[in-house]
C-alpha positions in Angstrom: 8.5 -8.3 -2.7 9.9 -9.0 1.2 10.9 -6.0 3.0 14.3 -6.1 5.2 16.5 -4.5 6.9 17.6 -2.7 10.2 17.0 -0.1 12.4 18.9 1.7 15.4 17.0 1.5 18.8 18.4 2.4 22.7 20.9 0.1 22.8 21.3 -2.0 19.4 19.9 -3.2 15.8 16.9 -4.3 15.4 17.1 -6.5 12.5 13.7 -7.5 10.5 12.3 -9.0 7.9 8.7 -9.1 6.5 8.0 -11.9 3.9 4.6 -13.9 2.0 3.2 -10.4 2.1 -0.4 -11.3 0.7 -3.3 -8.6 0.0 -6.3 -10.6 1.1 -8.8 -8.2 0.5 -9.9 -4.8 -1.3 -13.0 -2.9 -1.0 -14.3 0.1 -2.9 -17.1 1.6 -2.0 -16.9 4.6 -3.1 -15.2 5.0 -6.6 -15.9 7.2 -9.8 -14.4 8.5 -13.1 -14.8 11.6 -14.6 -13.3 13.2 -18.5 -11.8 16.1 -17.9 -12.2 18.1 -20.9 -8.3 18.5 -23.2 -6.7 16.7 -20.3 -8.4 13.3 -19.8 -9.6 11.2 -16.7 -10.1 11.6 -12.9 -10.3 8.8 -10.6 -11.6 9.3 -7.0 -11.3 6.8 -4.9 -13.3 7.8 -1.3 -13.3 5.1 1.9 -11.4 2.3 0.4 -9.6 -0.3 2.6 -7.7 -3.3 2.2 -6.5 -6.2 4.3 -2.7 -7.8 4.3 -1.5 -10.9 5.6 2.4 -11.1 6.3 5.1 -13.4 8.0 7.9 -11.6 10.2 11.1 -11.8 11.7 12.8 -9.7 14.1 15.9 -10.4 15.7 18.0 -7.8 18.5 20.7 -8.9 21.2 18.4 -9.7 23.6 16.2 -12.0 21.5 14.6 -13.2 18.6 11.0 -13.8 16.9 9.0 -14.5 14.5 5.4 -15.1 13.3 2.8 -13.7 11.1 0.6 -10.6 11.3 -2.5 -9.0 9.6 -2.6 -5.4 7.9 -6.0 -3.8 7.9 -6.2 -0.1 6.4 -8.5 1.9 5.7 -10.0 5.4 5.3 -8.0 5.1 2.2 -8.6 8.0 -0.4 -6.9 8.1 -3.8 -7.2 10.9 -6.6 -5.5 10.7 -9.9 -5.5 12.5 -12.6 -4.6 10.9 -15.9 -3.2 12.2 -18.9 -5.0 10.7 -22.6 -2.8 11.1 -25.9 -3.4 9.5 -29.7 0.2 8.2 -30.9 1.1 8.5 -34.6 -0.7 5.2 -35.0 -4.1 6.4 -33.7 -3.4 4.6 -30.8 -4.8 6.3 -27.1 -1.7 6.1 -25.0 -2.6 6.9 -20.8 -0.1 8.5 -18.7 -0.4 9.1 -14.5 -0.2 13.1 -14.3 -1.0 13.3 -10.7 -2.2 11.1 -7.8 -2.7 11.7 -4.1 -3.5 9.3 -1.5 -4.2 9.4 1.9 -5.3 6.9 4.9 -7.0 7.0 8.1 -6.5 3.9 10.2 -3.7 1.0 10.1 -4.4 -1.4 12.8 -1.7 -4.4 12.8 -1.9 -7.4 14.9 1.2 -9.5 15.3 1.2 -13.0 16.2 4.5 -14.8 17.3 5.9 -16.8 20.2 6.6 -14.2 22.7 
């Protein structure tokens, strides 16, 4: 979904809006999944990154702008914990108990008139 809104800075509102958000890339180099016995599965997710292309707006007082930008992130780590249950029907039924995530770098380049 687009992201919008407004923010307070110095002497005004800073209005902006971020739209066409587009993940153009995932990588996963380190990933593995473990049973953990009478509670059900880890995932660990170690050095992961991912790229995002956007379009953005931003409007003030003084001046407006606009143009699109790249996302790149990484030094991503993820580690969840997963909860495995048979429903009355026999049926395994997978429930998130836990997850942590953490990242390392965002770099973001904006392109736009000014």
């Amino acid at each position: 979904p687009d992201l919008s809104g407004h923010e307070k800075y110095g002497l005004g509102n800073v209005k902006y809006n971020i739209s066409g958000i587009h993940i153009t890339a995932v990588e996963f180099p380190s990933a593995s999944i473990s049973l953990i016995p009478g509670t059900g599965i880890k995932l660990v997710i170690g050095n992961a990154s991912l790229t995002i292309n956007t379009n953005w707006n931003i409007r003030t007082w003084m001046f407006k702008d606009n143009g699109r930008s790249t996302v790149y992130i990484s030094k991503v780590f993820v580690t969840a914990i997963f909860s495995t249950t048979l429903d009355n029907t026999g049926h395994t039924s997978l429930s998130l108990t836990s997850c942590r995530t953490t990242s390392g770098d965002i770099d973001i380049k904006l392109n736009g008139k000014s």
